[in-house]
N, C-alpha and C positions, 0 to 999 in steps of 0.2 A: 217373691210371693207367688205360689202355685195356688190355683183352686180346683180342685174335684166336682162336678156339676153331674158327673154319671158315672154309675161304674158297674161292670158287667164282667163276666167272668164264663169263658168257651169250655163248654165241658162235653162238646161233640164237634166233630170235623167231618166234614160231609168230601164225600170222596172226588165227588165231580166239582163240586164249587169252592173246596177249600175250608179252612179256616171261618169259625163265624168274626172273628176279631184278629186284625193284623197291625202291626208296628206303619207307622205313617213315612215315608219314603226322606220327607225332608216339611222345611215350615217354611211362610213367609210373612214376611212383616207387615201386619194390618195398621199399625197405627203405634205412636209413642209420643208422652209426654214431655221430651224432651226438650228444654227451652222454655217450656212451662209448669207454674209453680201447682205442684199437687204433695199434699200434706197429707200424712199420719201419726195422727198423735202430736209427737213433738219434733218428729223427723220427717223430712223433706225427699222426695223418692223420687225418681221418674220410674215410668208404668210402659209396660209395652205388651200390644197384643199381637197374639203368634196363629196363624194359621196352620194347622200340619196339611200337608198334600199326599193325600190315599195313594198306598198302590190299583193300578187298575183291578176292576171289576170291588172296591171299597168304597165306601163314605163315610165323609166327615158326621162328627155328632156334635162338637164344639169348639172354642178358641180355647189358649192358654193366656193365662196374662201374666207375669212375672216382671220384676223388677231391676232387670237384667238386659243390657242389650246382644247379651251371648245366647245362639238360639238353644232351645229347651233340649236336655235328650231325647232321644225316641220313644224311650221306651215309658216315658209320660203321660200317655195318652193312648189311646186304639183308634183307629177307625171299623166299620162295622161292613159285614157283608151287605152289597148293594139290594139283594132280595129281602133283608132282613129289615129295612128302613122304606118310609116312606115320605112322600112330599112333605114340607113344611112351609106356612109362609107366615108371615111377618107379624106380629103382635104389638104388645103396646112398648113405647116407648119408656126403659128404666133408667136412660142415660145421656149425657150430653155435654161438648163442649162447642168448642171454638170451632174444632173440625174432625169430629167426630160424632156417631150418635150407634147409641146402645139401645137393640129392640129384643124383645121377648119372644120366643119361636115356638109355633105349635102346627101341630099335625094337621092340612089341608080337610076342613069341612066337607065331611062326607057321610053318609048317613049308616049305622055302624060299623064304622072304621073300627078295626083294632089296636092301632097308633094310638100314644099316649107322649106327652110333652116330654121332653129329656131334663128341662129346667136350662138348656144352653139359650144363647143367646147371639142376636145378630149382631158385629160392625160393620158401619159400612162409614169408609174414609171419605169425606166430601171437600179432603183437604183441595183436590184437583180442582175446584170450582174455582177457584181464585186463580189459577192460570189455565181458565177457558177462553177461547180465541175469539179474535175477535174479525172479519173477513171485508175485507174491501175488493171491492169489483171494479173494473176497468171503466169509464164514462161512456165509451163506447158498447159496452155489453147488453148483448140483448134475450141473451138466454140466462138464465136465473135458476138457482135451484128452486126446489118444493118439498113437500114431506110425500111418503110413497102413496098414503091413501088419500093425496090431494090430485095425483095422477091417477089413481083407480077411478076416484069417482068424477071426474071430467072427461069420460069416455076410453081412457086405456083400453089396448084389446088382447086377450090371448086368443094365440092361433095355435094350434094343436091338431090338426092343421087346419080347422075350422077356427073360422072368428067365433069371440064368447064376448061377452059383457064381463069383466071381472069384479067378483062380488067383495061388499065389504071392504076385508081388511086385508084381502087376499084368500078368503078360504076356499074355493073353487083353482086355485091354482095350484099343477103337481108339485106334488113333492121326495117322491120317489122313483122320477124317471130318470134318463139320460139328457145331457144338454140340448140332443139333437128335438130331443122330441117335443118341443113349444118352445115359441118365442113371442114378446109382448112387440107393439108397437103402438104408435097413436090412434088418435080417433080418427076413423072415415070420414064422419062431419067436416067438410075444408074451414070453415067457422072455428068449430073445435081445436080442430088439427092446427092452425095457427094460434091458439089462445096456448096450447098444450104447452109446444114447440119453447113459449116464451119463461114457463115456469113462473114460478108466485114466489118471490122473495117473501112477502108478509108469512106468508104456510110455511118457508123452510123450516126444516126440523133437521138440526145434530142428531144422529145416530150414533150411539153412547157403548165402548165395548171395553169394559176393565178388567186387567189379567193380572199376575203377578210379572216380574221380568226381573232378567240378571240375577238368580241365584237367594228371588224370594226379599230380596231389599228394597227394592224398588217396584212403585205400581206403575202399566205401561197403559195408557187410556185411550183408546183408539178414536177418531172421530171420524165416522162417514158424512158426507154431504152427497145425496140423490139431483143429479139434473133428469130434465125428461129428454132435452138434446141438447149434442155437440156440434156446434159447426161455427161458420160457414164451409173447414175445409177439414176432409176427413168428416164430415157429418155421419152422425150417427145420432139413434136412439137410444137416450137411457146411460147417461155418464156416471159412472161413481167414481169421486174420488177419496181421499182419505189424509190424515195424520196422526202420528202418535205421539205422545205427548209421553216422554222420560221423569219419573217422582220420583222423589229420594226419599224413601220413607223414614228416616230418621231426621231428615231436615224438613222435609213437606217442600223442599226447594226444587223448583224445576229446572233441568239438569240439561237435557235434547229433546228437539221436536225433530219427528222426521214427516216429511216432506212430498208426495206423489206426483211423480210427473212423466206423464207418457209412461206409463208401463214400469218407469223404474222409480228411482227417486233418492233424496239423499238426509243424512241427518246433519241439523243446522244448531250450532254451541244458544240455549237462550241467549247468552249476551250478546248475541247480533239478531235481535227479532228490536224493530220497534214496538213502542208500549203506548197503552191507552187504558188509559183507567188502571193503571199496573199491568196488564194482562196482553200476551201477546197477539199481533198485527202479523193475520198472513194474509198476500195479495193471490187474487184468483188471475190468472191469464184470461187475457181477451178472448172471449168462445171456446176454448179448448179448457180451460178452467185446472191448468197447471196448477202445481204454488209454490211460491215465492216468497221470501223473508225481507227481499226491497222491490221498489220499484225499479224498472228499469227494462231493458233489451234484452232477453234474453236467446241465442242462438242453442238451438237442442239440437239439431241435425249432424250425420255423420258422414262429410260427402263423400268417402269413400264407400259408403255402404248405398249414398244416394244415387250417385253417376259414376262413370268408369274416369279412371285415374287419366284417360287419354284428353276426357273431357276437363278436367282440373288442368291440365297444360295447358287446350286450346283456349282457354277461361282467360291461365294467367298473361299467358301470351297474346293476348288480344289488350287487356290493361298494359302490358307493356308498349307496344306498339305507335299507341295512341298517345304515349307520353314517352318518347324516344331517350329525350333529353335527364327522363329521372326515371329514365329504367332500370337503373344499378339500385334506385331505393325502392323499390317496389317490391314486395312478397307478398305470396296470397295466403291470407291465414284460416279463416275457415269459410265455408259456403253450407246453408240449410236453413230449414223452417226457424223462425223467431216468434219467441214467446214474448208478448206485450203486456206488462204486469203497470197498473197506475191507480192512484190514488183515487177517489171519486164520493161524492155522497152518497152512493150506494152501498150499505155497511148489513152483514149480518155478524150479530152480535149472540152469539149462542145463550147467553144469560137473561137476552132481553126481558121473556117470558118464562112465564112454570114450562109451557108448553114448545119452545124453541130446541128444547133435546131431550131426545126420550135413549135412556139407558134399556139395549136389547139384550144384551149378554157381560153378565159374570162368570170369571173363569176361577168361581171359589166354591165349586159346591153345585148341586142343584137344587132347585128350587127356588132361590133368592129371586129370579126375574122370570116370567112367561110370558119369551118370545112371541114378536106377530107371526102371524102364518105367512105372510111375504119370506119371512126372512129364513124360509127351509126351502124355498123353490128352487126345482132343479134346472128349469130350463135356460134360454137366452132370456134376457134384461132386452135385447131388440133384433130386428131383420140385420140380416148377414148381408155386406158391402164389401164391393168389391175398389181397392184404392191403388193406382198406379203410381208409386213414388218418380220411378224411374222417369217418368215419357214429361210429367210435370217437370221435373228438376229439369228436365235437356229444355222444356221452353222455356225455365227462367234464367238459364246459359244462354241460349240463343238470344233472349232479350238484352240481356246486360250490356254486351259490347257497343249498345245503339247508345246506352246513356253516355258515349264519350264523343258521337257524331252532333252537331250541332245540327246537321239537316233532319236525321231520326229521332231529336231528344222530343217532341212534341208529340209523335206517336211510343215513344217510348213510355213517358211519362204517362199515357192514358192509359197504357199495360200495367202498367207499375200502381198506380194510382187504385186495378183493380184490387189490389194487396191479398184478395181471396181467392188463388191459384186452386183450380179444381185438383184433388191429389189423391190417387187412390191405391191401396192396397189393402188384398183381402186378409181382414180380423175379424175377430169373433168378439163380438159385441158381447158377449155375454162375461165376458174377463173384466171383475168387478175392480180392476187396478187400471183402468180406461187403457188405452192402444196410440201407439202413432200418431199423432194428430197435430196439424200448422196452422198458423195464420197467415203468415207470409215467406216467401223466403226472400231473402237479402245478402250479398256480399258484404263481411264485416272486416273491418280494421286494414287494410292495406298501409303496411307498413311504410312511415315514411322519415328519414334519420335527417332531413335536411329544414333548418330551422322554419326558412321563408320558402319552402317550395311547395309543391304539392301533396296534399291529403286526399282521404277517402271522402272524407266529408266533402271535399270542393266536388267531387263528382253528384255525390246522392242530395247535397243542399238543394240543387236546380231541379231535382225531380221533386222532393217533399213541399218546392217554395212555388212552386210551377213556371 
């Protein structure tokens, strides 16, 4: 089943702009009935609606819907010169199901506009809402996200390179400069500046960003969450971190989440996320606010990248020393920053409220959402810090060899105990995929083949136990 909702026909071609009407490059799958019952007449069909994707400098003017899961030809439909179209936004609701909804689109309210309605219409798939995440924080955590204009308006400051007040929702913030040229950071207030520091769980707000992915079958949902700080190690102002969430749009079944952590991150199969209420359990890291799909220990460091490979000998050869007798089972397997991911009653649950996530960008078109004015800013997200990897890691080498002394373990243990090794290298805070960041570093797993001998655990137990 095709439907026709416009049809227009180029009988000029403008030399500079091209074409008034162009064939659509490829389509994606907005949504399909598939798996449930929809009737015509006497026959039973599933429905599928298609979005075409413009060639650049085009726009879209409607869906197809067809009853077919083989995408439409091209030559089905046009998209329209970008100058030729103007905004539209959302009208009344003519449709609905389970997990979909059909709205009516018309020309942005403007006082003799010459835009006239196309008779097209809006989908927008809300299949995703049902594998919206749900976020547990560490017991110990003490910084918290917020939504961005719960940090505006608790004193945030843009420097440019004068301090401002920032207004609103951000509209006094550039948006046309260079990174260099402003950076935001807390309030001067020391009152403030510690209330800021700790973020507002109740204010967080999901930052909502839906595109098409993999060849138009699949929808890819991004989720930002805003801290105002990172720390205790690696502190910084202003964390964002992120996930995306993998839909199959013919099944509405979710497929991969991927994951941010330190700068890089990885994608995790749904069927290893814990569930709650159906819906996936990501763990946030203790202060640095990694993620994680279990609880547990996590090692992210790369000690060759951290200390010189001379230092990993004198390391390992110090654990051997000290245990003579099972130094043929001894190997050192990795050394660096640990990510502390754990269950806790502190839960943001994206669904809780209407207002817990606000959808900022669709990548289907324009006009369907208008962006806040935070989210064009060109500048740093916070002040530029300076963080020494190297000089910390050689003091948590230096430490280590005491927890095998029985005379040192008592000052060791108070070093150890501080777990928040100051560590610094210079990043740019303003790289909205967060930067390098520890809570502690620790020596993990020292291999040991011998049933009843010694472990890694007999060493670090006496420090954790005091």
């Amino acid at each position: 089943m095709l439907k026709t909702v416009l049809k227009a026909k180029d009988t000029a071609r403008n030399p500079l702009l091209g074409a008034a009407l162009e064939r659509p490059i490829d389509y994606t799958l907005v949504w399909t009935s598939k798996g449930n019952t929809i009737s015509f007449g006497q026959k039973t069909v599933d429905g599928y609606i298609w979005l075409p994707i413009p060639p650049r400098g085009y726009k879209i003017v409607g869906h197809i819907v067809t009853t077919s899961p083989i995408k439409p030809s091209l030559d089905k439909v046009m998209c329209v010169r970008s100058d030729l179209t103007d905004l539209t936004e959302v009208g009344e609701r003519i449709w609905d199901s389970s997990n979909i909804d059909l709205y009516s689109t018309k020309p942005v309210r403007t006082n003799g506009g010459p835009s006239v309605p196309t008779g097209t219409f809006l989908a927008l798939n809300h299949r995703f809402a049902t594998h919206e995440l749900a976020f547990y924080f560490h017991p110990e955590e003490e910084y918290f996200p917020s939504s961005v204009p719960w940090f505006f308006k608790n004193g945030a400051q843009l420097f440019d390179p004068k301090p401002h007040v920032i207004m609103n929702n951000g509209d006094n913030l550039p948006r046309n400069g260079n990174l260099d040229d402003a950076f935001l950071d807390l309030p001067s207030n020391q009152p403030l500046h510690d209330m800021v520091k700790k973020g507002s769980l109740k204010d967080a707000v999901a930052y909502i960003h839906a595109k098409p992915g993999v060849t138009g079958t699949y929808t890819d949902v991004v989720i930002w969450l805003y801290y105002p700080f990172n720390g205790t190690v690696g502190e910084h102002v202003s964390d964002w971190e992120h996930m995306r969430l993998r839909i199959d749009n013919f099944s509405g079944s979710l497929t991969k989440i991927y994951l941010s952590q330190h700068g890089k991150g990885k994608w995790v199969l749904a069927d290893d996320f814990e569930n709650i209420y159906g819906r996936p359990v990501v763990y946030a890291a203790l202060h640095d606010h990694a993620h994680y799909n279990a609880p547990n220990s996590y090692v992210y460091g790369d000690a060759d990248k951290l200390v010189e490979s001379r230092d990993i000998q004198i390391l390992t050869s110090e654990l051997k020393n000290a245990y003579p007798r099972k130094s043929s089972l001894l190997s050192f397997n990795v050394f660096g920053p640990v990510d502390e991911a754990a269950k806790s009653d502190r839960v943001f649950d994206i669904l809780a409220t209407p207002s817990s996530y606000e959808i900022v960008s669709l990548d289907y078109g324009d006009g369907y959402v208008v962006p806040p004015p935070w989210l064009d800013y060109t500048g740093k997200w916070g002040p530029t810090t300076n963080i020494l990897w190297k000089e910390e890691a050689k003091i948590a080498i230096n430490l280590l060899p005491c927890l095998t002394v029985l005379k040192g373990l008592k000052m060791a243990r108070k070093s150890y105990k501080r777990k928040f090794l100051k560590i610094r290298q210079k990043f740019n805070h303003g790289d909205k995929l967060g930067n390098m960041r520890s809570t502690k570093f620790q020596v993990m797993k020292t291999k040991n083949k011998d049933r009843n001998g010694f472990g890694h655990k007999d060493c670090y137990s006496k420090l954790q136990n005091g």
